[in-house]
N, C-alpha and C positions, 0 to 999 in steps of 0.2 A: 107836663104830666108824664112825658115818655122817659125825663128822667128821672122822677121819682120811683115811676114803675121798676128803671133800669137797677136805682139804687137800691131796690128794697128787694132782689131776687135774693141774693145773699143770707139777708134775713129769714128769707123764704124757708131756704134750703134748710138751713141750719136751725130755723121752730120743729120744721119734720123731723129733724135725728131728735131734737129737746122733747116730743112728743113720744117719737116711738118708747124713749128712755124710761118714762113713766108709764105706773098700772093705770090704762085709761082716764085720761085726764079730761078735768071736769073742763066746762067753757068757762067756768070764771076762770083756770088756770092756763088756757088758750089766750084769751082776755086780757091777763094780768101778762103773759108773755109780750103780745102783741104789742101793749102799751109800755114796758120797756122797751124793746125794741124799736118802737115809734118813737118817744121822747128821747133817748140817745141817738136817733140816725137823724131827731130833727135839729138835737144841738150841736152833732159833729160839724155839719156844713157852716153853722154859725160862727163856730171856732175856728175854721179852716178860713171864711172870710176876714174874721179879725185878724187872723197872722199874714192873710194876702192884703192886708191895706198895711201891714208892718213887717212883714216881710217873709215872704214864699219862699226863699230857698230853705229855711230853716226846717221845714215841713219835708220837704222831699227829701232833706239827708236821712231821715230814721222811720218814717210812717207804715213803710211797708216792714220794717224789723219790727216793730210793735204790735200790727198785725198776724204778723206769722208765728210769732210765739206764743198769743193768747189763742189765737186759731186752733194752733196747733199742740198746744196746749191741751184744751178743752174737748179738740179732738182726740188726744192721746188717749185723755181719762177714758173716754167713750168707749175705744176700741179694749183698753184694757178690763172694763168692766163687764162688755159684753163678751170677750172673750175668755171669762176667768171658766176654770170647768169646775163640775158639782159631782164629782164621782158619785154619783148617783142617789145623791143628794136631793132633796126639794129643791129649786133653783131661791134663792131668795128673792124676798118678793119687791117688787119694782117701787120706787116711793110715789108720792101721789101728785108731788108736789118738786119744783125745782127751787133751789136755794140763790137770795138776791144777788151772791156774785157771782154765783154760776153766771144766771141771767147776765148783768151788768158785765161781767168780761168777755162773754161772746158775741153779747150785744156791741160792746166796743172793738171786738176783733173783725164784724161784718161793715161797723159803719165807718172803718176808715179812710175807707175811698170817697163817703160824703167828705171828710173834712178834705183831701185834693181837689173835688169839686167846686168847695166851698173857696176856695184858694182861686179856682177859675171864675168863679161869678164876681169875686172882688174886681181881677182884672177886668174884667168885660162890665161893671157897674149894674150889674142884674139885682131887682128886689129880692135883697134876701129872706126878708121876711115871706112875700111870697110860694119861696121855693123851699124854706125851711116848713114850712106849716104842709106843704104838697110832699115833699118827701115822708114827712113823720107820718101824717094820715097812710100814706102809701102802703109805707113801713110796716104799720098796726096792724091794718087790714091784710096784708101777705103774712105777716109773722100769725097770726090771731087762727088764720087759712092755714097756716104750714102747722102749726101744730096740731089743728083738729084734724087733720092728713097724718099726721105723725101715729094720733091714737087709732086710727086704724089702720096704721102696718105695721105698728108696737104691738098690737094682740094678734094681730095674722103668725107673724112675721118674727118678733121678737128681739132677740139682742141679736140675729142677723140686720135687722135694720137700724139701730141702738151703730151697731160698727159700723155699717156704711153708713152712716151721717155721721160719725166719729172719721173716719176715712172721707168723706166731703167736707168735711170742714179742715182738715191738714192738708186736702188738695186745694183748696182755695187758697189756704195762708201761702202755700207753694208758691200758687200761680200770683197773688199779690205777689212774692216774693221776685220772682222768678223775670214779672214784667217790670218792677221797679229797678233792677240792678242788672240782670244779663241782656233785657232787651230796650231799655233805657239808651 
């Protein structure tokens, strides 16, 4: 359980900026986040185990550059949207709703430290089914939380908080970045 919790922080973070981004998002679209986020963090470990029963080096030459560019990515857009100005303007209004590759590419850029996980449970012969179904529930339920967290510091707060979770999410691809290759 400690590591589903651990893996599903990411997630966490990153439903909060997906939150604050929209006008007050309903719980089905808290819901409909969490449950991406949960069925992609529960099949990355699955994939990560099939390449550790056929072979784990090939995962660690490029996992954390795949990460950091949809991260960072995803986070770019964030920060450029909430920082665009309205010369005094209406600000345009926030959508209601997030689009499924929004969703699906930063849901893939928080769960790829499941799939090196997934890579470690091969080794060590751990139930993966187990741990894939505990991480995904984990997942849902933090992403499902960080978003309905998000709609209330998206209405406080606004595209100040829109950037800082655009800016948390290109500090994490960093830091995936950063620990796979400089302190590797």
């Amino acid at each position: 359980m400690t590591l589903a919790l651990g893996l599903s922080v990411d997630a966490f973070a990153a439903a909060i900026g997906k939150g604050a981004a929209l006008d007050r998002p309903r719980f089905s679209e808290a819901l409909r986040t969490g449950v991406i986020f949960g069925c992609v963090e529960a099949l990355t470990p699955v994939i990560g185990w099939a390449i550790g029963l056929a072979a784990a080096s090939s995962v660690d030459a490029f996992d954390h550059w795949i990460a950091f560019v949809l991260l960072a990515a995803v986070g770019g857009r964030m920060v450029v949207q909430a920082s665009r100005g309205h010369d005094g303007e209406a600000p345009p209004s926030r959508p209601r709703r997030h689009g499924l590759m929004v969703l699906f590419a930063t849901a893939i850029g928080t769960s790829l430290d499941a799939m090196a996980v997934g890579v470690t449970l091969a080794f060590i012969g751990a139930d993966i089914t187990v741990a894939a179904i505990a991480i995904g529930l984990a997942t849902a339920v933090m992403a499902t939380i960080g978003m309905l967290l998000g709609r209330y510091l998206g209405g406080r707060f606004g595209r100040l908080a829109e950037a800082l979770g655009g800016v948390a999410l290109i500090g994490l691809g960093t830091k995936i970045l950063v620990e796979h290759t400089l302190l590797a």
